[in-house]
C-alpha positions in Angstrom: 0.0 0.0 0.0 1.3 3.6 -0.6 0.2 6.7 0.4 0.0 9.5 -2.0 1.4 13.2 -0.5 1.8 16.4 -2.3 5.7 17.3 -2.1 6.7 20.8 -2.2 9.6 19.8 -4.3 10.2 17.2 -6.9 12.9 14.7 -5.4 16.3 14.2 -7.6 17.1 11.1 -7.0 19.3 10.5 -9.8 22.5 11.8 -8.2 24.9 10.7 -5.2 23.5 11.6 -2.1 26.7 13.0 -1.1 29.8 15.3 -3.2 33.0 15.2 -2.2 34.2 16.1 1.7 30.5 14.6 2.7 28.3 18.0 1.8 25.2 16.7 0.4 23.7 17.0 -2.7 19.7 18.3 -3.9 18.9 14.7 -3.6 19.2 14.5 0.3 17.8 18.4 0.6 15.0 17.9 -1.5 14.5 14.6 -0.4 14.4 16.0 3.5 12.4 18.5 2.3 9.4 16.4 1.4 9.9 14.5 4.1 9.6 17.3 6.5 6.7 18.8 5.1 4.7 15.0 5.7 6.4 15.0 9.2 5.0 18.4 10.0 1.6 17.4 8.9 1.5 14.0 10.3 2.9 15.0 13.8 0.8 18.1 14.3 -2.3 15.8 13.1 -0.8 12.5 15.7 -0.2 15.5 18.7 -3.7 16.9 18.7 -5.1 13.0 18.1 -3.1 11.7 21.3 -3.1 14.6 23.1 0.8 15.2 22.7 2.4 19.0 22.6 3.7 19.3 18.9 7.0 20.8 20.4 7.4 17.0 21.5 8.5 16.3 17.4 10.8 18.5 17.6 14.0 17.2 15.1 16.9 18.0 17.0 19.4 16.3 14.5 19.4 14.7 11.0 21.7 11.9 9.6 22.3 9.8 6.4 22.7 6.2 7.2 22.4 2.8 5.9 24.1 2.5 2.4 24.1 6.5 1.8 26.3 7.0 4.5 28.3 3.7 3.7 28.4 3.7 -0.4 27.5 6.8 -1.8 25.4 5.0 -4.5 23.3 6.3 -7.2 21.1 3.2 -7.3 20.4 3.0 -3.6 17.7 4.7 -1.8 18.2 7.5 0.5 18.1 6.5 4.3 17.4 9.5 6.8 17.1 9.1 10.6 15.8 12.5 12.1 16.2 12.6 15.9 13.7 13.8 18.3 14.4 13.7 21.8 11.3 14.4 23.4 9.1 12.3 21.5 8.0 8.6 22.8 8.8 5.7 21.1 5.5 5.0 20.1 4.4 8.1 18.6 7.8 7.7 16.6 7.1 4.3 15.2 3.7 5.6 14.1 5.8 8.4 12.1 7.9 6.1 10.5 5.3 4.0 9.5 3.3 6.3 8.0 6.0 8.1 6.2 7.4 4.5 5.1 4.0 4.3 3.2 4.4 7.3 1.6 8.2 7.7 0.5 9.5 3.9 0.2 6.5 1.4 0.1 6.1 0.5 -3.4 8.6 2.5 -5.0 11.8 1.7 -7.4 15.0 1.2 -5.0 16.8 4.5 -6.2 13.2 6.9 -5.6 12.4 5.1 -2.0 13.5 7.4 1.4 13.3 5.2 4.6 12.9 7.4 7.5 13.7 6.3 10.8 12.5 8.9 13.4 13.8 8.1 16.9 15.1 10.1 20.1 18.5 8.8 19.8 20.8 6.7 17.6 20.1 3.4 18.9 22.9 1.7 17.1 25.8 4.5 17.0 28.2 2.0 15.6 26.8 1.9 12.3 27.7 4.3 9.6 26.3 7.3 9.6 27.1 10.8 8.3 26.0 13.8 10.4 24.2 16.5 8.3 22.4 18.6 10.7 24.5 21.7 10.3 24.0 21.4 6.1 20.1 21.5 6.5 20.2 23.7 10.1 17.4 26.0 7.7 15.3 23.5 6.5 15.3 21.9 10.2 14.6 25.4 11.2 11.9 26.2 9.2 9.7 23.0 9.7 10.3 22.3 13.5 8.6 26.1 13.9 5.4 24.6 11.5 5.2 22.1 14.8 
C-alpha cells in the first residue's frame, strides 16, 4: 500500500546523495524536504489526536545512514534518521510507518526514502554521516510549523 502526498519539491534522485568532503547533494535536501513537510503534517495531526504537545517532534538532528552514508550509490535509496528527543517511542514508530507508506512502500530502490525517526541513535556504531549543520534551515523552518 502507498500513500500518496503532495511534495513541495520534486525529489532528484538520480545523483549521489553525497559530493566530495561529505556535503550533500539536492537529492538529500529535497528529499528531507518532502519528508519534513509530511512530518509536520503527520505529527501536528498525531499530537492533537493523542493529546501530545507538537514541540514533543521536535528534530533535533538529521543523519544519512544505511548505504548512503556507507556507499555513496546512485542506485540505492536515501536513508534519513531524524532525531527527536522528546518524543515517545510509540508516537515515533507511528511516524515512521506512515512516512514509510508514503516515500519507500512501493517504490523503485533509487526513488524510496526510509525514515527512521527516533530520540536517539540506537545503534551509533553503524555508519552514519551527520548533516544537521547542512540542513540547520530546513530543520529550522519546519520544526517552527510544529
Amino acid at each position: 500500500m502507498k500513500l500518496d502526498y503532495k511534495t513541495p519539491k520534486t525529489y532528484e534522485y538520480m545523483m549521489p546523495i553525497f559530493e566530495k568532503n561529505n556535503k550533500i547533494t539536492n537529492r538529500v535536501r529535497t528529499g528531507l524536504e518532502n519528508v519534513l513537510a509530511a512530518y509536520v503534517d503527520i505529527a501536528k495531526r498525531q499530537a492533537r489526536i493523542s493529546d501530545n504537545n507538537s514541540k514533543n517532534y521536535k528534530i533535533d538532528e538529521a543523519y544519512v545512514v544505511g548505504s548512503g552514508a556507507r556507499l555513496n550509490k546512485v542506485d540505492s535509496d536515501m536513508d534519513l534518521m531524524l532525531i527527536t528527543p522528546q518524543l515517545d517511542d510509540e508516537s515515533a514508530k507511528q511516524l515512521r510507518f506512515i512516512l514509510s507508506l508514503i516515500y519507500l512502500t512501493d517504490r523503485p530502490k533509487q526513488e524510496g526514502i526510509d525514515v527512521y525517526v527516533r530520540s536517539k541513535d540506537k545503534y551509533p556504531d553503524r555508519p552514519s554521516i551527520k548533516i544537521t549543520d547542512q540542513v540547520k534551515d530546513l530543520l529550522g523552518s519546519y520544526n517552527k510549523k510544529l
